[in-house]
N, C-alpha and C positions, 0 to 999 in steps of 0.2 A: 329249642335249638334244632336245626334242620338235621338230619342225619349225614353221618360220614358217606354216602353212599350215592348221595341226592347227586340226579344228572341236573346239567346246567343247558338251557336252549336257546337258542336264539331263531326267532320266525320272523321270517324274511316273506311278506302280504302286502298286498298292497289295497285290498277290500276292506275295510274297516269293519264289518259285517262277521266276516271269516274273524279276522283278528279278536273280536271281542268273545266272539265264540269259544274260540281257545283258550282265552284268559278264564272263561267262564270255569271249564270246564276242569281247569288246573287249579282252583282255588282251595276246594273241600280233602285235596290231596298233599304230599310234603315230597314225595319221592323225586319232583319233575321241578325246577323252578326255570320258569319265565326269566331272562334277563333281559331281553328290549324286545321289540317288534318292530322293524325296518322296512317301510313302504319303496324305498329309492335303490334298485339293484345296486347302483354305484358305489355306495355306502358300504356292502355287506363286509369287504376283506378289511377296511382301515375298522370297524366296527369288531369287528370279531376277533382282529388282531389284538386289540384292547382287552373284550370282556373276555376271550378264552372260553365260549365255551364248550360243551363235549359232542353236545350234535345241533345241526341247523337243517330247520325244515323252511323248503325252498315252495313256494308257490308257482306248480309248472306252467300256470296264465298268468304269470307276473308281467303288467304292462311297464311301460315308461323307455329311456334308451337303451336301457342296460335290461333283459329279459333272462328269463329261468334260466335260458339253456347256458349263457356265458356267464348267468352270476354261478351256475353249476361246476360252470368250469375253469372259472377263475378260482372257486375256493379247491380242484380239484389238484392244479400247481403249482397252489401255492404251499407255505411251507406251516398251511395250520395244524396238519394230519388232524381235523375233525370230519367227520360222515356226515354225508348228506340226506335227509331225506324228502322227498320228493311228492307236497298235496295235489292230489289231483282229480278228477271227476271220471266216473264208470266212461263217460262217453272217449275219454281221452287218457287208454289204461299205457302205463308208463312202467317198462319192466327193469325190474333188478338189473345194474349194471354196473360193478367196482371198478372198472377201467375208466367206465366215463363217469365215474364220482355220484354213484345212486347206488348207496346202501340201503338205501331202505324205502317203501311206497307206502302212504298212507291215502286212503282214497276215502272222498264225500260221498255221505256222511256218514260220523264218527263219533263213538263216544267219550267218554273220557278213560274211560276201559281201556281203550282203542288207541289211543292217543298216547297213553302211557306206557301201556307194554309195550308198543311198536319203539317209541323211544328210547324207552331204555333197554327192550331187545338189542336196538344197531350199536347202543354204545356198550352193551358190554361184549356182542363178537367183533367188534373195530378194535378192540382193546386187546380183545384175545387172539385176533390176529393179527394185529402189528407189535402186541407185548415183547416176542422172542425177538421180534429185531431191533427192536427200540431202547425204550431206557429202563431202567431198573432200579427199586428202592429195594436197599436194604438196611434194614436197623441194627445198630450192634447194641443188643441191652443184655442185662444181666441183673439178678434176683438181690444181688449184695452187693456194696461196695467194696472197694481194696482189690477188685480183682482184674484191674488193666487194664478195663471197658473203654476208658478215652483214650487210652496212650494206642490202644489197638485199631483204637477207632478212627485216630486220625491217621496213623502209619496205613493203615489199610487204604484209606484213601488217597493216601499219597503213592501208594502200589497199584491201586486202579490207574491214578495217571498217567503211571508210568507205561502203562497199556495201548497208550494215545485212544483212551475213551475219555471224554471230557466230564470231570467231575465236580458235584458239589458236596460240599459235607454241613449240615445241619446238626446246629451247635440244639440239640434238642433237651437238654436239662437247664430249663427254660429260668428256673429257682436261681440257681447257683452261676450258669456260664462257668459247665466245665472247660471247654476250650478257651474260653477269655481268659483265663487263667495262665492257661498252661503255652499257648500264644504269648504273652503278655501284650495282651491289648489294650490300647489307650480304651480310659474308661467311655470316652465322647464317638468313638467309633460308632457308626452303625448298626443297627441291631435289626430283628424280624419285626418289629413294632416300628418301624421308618416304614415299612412298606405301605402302599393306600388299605383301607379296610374295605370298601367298598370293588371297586375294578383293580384289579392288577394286571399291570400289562408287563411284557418282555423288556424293554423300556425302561421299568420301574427297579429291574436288577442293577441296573449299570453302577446307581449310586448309593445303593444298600448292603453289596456283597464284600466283604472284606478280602483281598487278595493278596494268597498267603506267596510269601516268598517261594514256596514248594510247589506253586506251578495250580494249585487248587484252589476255589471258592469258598467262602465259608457265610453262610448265613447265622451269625449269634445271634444267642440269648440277647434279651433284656440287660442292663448295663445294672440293673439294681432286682434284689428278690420281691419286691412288691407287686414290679411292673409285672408278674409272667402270669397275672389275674388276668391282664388286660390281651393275653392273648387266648383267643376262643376257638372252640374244634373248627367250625364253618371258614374261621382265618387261615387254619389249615391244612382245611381242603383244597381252598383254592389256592393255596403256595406252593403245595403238593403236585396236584392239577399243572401250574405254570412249569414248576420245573421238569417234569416228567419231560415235555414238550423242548425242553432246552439244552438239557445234560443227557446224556447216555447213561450216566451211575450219579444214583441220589443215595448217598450216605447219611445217614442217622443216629449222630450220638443219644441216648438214652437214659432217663435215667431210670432209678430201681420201680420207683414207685409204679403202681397199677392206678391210673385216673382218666380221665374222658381223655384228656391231652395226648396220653401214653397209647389210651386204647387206637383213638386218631392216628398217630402213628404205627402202629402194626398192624390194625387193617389196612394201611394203605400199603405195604411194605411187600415188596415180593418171597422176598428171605428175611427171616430172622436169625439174625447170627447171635446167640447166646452164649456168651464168655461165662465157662465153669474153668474151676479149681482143684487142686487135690486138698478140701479145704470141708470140715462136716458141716458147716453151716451153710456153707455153697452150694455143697450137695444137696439140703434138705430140702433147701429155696427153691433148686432148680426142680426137684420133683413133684414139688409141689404147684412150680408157675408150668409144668406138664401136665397136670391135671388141669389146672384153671384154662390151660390152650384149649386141650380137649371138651372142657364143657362150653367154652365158648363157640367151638367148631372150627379151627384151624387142622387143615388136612395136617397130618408129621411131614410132610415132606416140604411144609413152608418154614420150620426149626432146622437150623443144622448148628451144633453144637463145637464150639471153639473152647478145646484145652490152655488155656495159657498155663505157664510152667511149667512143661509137659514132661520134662527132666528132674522135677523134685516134687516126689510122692507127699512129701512130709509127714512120715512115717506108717501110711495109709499105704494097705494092699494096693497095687495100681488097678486089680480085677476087680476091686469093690467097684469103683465109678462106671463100668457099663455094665455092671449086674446091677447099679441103683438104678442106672436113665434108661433100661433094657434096648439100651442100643449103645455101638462103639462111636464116641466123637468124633465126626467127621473132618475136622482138621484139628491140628496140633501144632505149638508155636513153643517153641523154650526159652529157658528165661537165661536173659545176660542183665543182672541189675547194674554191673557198672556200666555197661552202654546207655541204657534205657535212661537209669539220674541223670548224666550226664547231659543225654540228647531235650530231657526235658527239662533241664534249667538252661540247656542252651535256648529252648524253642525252638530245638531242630528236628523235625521224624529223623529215628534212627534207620530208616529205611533211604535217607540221605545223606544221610552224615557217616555210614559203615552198612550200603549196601552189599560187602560182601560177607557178614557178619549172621552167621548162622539163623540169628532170630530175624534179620531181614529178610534172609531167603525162605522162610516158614511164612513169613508175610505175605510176601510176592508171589508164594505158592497159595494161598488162603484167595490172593485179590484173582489170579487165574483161574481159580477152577467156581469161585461163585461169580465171576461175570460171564462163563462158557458161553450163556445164553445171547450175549452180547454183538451182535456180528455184524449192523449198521453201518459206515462208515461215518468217520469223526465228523460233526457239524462245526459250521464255520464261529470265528470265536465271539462273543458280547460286542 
C-alpha cells in the first residue's frame, strides 16, 4: 500500500528516451508515483485537471504548438495551484522563479536521488507556502464515545460556513455513518465509495456529495458496515488531495478507533480537535491517545482540545482535567441537552436552529479562532 505521503506527478516530455528514463528511475522507489507522461503541450491543463496531481515537471525543450514556456504558464493561471518544475540541460540553465510558475529546476543528468528529493522538496514548501492561505483539514476525533464528537462536528461545520469559507464535512466513521444517521439520509444516497478509484477529478464531486440544507457538503460513509473495507488509505489520499484544492475548510468526522483509515486521516489533518469530557474514562483515553501522538511525532500544537459540557463537572474537581492533559483546553462549549435532542431529531445544527443560544455561540467561537489561519477569498461554488 503506497504511503500517506506519496507525491503524485505528472511529466509533461515529449523525448521518449527522457520519458522512459524517468519511469526507470521511479520504479525501485514508493515515495514519488508517475501518473501519466504527456508528449502534447495542449493536453497538460484538461490532463491535470483530472489526475490532480501535486507537482508537474515541464520539459523546457518541449517541441510541438504548444511549448514549455505557455504550457508553464497556462498551468501558472490557471486554477490547479500545483508547482512546476522545470527539466533542463547545463547548456540552457533556467532559474527559480514563482511569479512565472518555476518552483523548482531539475537539470540533466539526474539520478533518481535527484529526481525525488527535488520533487518532493517543491511540493512540500508549495504546500507550506500556500497552506496559511489556503484550505484547511481539520479532524474532530475523540478517544471514546458518548461524548458529542459528531453533533460537534457537524455544528462546527456548519459554523465554518457561516464564515463564508466554503466547506466540506467528511462523514469519516466509515463502519457506522455517523452522520447518515443523524442526517437522516436516504439509504441510496451517495456515499465516498461512488467516487472513481482510480482518477478523481473535480467533476466527479458534483454527483457524490450530498447537500445539506445548512448550506454545507457532506461526503458519507458507506450506506452499509461491510462496504468501509472497500475503502483504502491510497483512496484517501487522493479525496483528501482533491478537496484541499476545492474547499477552504475540510472537516472530518472521526471515529474512536486508531487504524490505517484513522491514521490517513490525522496525518493529513492540519488540526486536530479532540472532544474531552469531565468524564474518567475520557480522561484516561485522552492521555493515553497523547502519548500515542507523541510517539508517533505530532508537534502539540497540531491537538487543540475541545471541552464539551464545560458547565457540568460531574462531580469531578474541574483542576483535575488540565493537571491530567498538562495543558488548559483550548476551547470550551456547554451543554444545553434540550437544544441539542431536539436539534438532532430535527436534523437541524443547533447552531441554526438557536444561533443565539449560548452553546451555539461557544461554537461559532471554536469555528473562528481554528480557521484564523484562513484568509483566501471564497472560491466560486461546484
Amino acid at each position: 500500500m503506497p504511503p500517506s505521503d506519496q507525491t503524485r506527478m505528472l511529466l509533461v516530455e515529449d523525448v521518449p528516451q527522457v520519458a522512459q528514463h524517468v519511469r526507470a528511475l521511479l520504479t525501485s522507489q514508493t515515495s514519488v508515483k508517475l501518473l501519466d507522461v504527456l508528449a502534447d503541450g495542449s493536453r497538460v491543463i484538461a490532463q491535470a485537471a483530472e489526475l490532480r496531481p501535486d507537482v508537474i515537471i515541464v520539459d523546457a525543450l518541449l517541441q510541438g504548438r504548444i511549448k514549455a514556456p505557455e504550457v508553464i504558464e497556462q498551468i501558472r493561471v490557471s486554477d490547479l495551484g500545483t508547482p512546476v518544475i522545470v527539466l533542463t540541460v547545463p547548456q540552457q540553465p533556467v532559474a527559480v522563479d514563482p511569479e512565472r510558475g518555476i518552483h523548482g529546476v531539475l537539470t540533466m543528468p539526474f539520478s533518481g536521488y535527484d529526481l525525488v528529493t527535488r520533487v518532493t522538496q517543491v511540493h512540500r514548501e508549495f504546500g507550506a507556502a500556500t497552506q496559511a492561505g489556503g484550505s484547511r483539514v481539520l479532524s474532530v476525533f475523540a478517544p471514546k464515545g458518548g461524548v458529542g464528537k459528531t453533533t460537534i462536528a457537524l455544528n462546527l461545520a456548519c459554523a465554518i460556513g457561516q464564515l463564508d469559507l466554503r466547506t466540506v464535512l467528511i462523514d469519516g466513521s466509515l463502519q457506522f455513518g455517523d452522520l447518515r444517521a443523524l442526517l437522516k439520509v436516504p439509504a441510496d444516497a451517495p456515499s465516498i465509495l461512488d467516487l472513481p478509484t482510480d482518477r478523481i477529478a473535480e467533476s466527479d464531486l458534483h454527483d457524490v456529495l450530498w447537500r445539506d440544507p445548512s448550506g454545507i457538503d457532506i461526503l458519507l460513509a458507506p450506506p452499509r458496515v461491510e462496504m468501509a473495507e472497500m475503502v483504502t488509505v491510497r483512496d484517501l489520499d487522493k479525496i483528501l488531495s482533491l478537496l484541499r484544492r476545492v474547499y477552504q475548510a475540510v472537516i472530518i468526522d472521526m471515529s474512536p478507533a486508531l487504524n490505517d483509515v484513522n491514521l490517513a486521516f490525522l496525518d493529513a489533518s492540519d488540526t486536530i480537535l479532540e472532544i474531552v469530557t469531565y468524564d474518567v474514562t475520557t480522561i484516561h483515553n485522552t492521555i493515553a491517545m497523547a502519548d500515542t501522538f507523541r510517539a508517533i511525532g505530532y508537534p502539540a500544537t497540531k491537538v487543540r482540545y475541545l471541552l464539551n459540557r464545560a458547565d457540568w463537572a460531574g462531580g469531578l474537581n474541574p483542576d483535575d482535567l488540565p493537571r491530567a492533559l498538562g495543558r488548559t483546553p483550548e476551547h470550551h462549549v456547554v451543554s444545553d441537552g434540550r437544544l441539542v435532542v431536539q436539534s438532532n431529531n430535527d436534523g437541524v445544527p443547533f447552531v441554526l436552529a438557536n444561533p443565539a443560544a449560548p452553546i451555539s455561540q461557544d461554537v461559532m467561537q471554536v469555528a473562528t479562532e481554528v480557521m484564523a489561519a484562513v484568509r483566501q477569498p471564497v472560491g466560486s461554488g461546484l
